[in-house]
VMD Tcl script that draws the C-alpha trace (Angstrom):
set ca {
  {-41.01 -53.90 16.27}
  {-43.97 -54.19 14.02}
  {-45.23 -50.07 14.37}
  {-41.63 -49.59 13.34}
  {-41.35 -51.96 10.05}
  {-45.17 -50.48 8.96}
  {-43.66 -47.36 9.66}
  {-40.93 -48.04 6.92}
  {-43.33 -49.20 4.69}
  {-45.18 -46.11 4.74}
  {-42.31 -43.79 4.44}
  {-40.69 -45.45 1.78}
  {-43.52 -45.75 -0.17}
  {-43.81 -42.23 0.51}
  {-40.44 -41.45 -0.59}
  {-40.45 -43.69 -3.61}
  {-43.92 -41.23 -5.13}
  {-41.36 -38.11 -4.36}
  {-39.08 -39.40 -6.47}
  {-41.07 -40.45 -9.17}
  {-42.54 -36.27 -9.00}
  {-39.20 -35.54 -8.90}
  {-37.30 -37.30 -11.43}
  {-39.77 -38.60 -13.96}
  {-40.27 -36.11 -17.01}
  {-40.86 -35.78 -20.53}
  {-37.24 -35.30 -22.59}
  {-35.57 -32.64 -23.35}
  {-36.57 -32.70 -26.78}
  {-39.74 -32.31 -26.32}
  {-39.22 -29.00 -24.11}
  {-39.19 -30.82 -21.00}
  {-42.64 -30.25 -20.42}
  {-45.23 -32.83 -18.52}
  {-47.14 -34.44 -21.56}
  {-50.38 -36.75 -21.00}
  {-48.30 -40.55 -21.47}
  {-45.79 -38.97 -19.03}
  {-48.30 -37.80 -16.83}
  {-49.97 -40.98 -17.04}
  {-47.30 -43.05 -15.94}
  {-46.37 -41.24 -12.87}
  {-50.17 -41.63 -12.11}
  {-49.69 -44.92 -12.52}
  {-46.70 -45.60 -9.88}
  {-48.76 -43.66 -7.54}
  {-51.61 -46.11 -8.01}
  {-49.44 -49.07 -7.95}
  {-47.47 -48.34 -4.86}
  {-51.26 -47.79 -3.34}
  {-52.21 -51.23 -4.57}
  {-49.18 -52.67 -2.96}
  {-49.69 -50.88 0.02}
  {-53.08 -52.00 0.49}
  {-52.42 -55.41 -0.66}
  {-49.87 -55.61 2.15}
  {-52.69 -54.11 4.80}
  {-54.95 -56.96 3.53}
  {-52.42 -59.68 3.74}
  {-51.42 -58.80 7.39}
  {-54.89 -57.95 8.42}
  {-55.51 -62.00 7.54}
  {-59.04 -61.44 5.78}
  {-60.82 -64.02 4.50}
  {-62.55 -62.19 1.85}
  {-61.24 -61.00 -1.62}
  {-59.81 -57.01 -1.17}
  {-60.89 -56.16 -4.97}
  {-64.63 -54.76 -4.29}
  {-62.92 -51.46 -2.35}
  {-59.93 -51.30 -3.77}
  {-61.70 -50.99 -7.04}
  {-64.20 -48.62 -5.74}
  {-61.10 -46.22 -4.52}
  {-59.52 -46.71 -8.28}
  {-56.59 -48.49 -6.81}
  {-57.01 -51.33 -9.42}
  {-58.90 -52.29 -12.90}
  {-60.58 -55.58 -14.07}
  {-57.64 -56.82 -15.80}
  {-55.44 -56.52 -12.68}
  {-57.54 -58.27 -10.49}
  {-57.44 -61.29 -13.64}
  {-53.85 -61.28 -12.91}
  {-53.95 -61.25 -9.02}
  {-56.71 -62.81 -8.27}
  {-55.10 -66.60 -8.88}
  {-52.19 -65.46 -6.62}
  {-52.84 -66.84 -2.88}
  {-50.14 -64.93 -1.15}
  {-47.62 -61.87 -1.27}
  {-49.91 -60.06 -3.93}
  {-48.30 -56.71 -3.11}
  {-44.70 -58.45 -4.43}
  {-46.19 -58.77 -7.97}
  {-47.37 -55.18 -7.86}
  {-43.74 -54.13 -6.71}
  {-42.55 -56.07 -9.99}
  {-44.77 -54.16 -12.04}
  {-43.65 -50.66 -10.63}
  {-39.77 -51.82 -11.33}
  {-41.11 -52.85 -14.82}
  {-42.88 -49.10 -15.59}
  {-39.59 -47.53 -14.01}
  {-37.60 -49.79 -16.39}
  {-39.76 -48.40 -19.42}
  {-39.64 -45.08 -18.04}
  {-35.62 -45.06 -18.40}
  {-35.67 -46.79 -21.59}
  {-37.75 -44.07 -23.14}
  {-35.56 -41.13 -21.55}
  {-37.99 -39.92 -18.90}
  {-35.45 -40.65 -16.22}
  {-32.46 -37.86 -16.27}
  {-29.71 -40.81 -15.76}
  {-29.00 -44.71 -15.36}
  {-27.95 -43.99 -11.67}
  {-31.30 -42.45 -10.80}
  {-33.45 -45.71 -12.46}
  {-31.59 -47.30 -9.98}
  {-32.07 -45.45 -7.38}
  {-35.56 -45.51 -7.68}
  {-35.18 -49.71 -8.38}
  {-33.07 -49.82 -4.75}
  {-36.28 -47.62 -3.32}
  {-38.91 -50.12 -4.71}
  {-36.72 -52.87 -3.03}
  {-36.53 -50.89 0.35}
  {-40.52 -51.34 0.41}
  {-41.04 -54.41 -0.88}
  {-38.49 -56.01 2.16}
  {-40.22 -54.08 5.08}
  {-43.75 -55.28 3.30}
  {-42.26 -58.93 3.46}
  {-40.98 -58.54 6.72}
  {-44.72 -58.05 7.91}
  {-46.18 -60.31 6.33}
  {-43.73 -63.19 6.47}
  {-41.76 -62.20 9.47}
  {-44.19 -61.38 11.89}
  {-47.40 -62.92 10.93}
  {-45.74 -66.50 9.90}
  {-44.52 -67.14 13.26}
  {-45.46 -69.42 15.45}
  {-45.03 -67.34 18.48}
  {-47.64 -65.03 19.44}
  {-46.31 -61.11 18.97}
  {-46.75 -60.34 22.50}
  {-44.79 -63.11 23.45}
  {-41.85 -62.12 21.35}
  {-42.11 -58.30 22.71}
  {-41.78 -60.21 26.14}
  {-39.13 -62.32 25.75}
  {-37.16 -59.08 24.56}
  {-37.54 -56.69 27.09}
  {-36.43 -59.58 29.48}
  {-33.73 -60.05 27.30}
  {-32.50 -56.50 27.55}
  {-33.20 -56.16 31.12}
  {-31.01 -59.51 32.17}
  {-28.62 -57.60 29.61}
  {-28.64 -54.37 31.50}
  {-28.17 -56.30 35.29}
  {-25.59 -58.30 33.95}
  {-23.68 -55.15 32.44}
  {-24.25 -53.41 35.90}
  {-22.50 -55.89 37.80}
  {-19.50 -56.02 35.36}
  {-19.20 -52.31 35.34}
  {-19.80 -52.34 39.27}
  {-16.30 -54.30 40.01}
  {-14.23 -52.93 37.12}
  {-14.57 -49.17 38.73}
  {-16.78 -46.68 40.13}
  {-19.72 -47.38 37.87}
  {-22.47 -45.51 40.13}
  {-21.68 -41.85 39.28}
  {-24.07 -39.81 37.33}
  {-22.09 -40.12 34.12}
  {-21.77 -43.94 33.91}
  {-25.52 -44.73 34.68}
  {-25.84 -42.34 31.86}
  {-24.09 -43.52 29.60}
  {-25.42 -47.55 30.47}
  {-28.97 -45.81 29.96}
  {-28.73 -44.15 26.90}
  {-26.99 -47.67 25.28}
  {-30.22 -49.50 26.22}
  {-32.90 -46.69 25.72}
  {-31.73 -44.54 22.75}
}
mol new
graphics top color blue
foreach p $ca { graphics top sphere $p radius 0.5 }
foreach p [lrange $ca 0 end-1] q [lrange $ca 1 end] { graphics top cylinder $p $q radius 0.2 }
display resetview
């Protein structure tokens, strides 16, 4: 359902920012301490995956006008951002995905990442996000069926499913004891 693909958005996004505390330090070399660039660019994948986040709200939320005036005023994006997004009519939040692949890219290339495996790790995370954002936006909101209507035609779906599965298990055996109306329950309501 919708509540549970936002739901994925938000925890990955989560998750992505946990592993970007996690993993991304200064080298060795330099005593493996936090410096200001590194810092920086952890700050930065925060803000990004905020942008994108937001973006995403603002795309599925349909509004007419331009998001930049509060997402500015929360420090989710500068002036020269905006000049890059602002042309772009839809999926906004894919570009800023791009751009937090690109910083994790530079991030690996100048040894801040411990390993290969984890820059991609944190690439497959970024690509978690960016498909439950798309699913949202293109999924849900580009259909031509209303939502309700598609919540509907489900649950009548599973219920026909559920009679019909009944009536087989009623004439193969003894169906109607505790245990097998369990069992038929917990398939269709987890």
């Amino acid at each position: 359902s919708m509540r549970d693909i936002y739901q994925g958005v938000c925890n990955r996004t989560k998750d992505l920012a946990v592993m970007v505390g996690a993993y991304l330090h200064a080298p060795d070399h330099e005593g493996g301490e936090d410096t200001k660039p590194v810092q920086h660019l952890r700050m930065k994948i925060v803000r990004y995956m905020n942008l994108a986040h937001a973006l995403v709200l603002s795309e599925a939320s349909r509004e007419e006008e331009e998001p930049w005036d509060s997402l500015r005023r929360r420090g989710f994006i500068t002036e020269d951002e905006v000049k890059l997004l602002d042309p772009i009519e839809k999926n906004r939040y894919a570009v800023v995905y791009l751009w937090v692949r690109d910083l994790l890219r530079h991030c690996d290339e100048n040894q801040l990442l411990p390993n290969t495996y984890i820059l991609a790790r944190l690439q497959k995370a970024v690509t978690r996000v960016n498909d439950y954002a798309d699913q949202i936006v293109n999924m849900f909101l580009d259909t031509q069926l209303p939502y309700t209507y598609i919540q509907v035609v489900s649950s009548i779906i599973q219920v026909f499913m559920f009679v019909n599965v009944c009536q087989q298990a009623f004439y193969l055996n003894n169906f109607w004891d505790d245990t097998g109306v369990k069992q038929l329950a917990e398939i269709f309501w987890p």
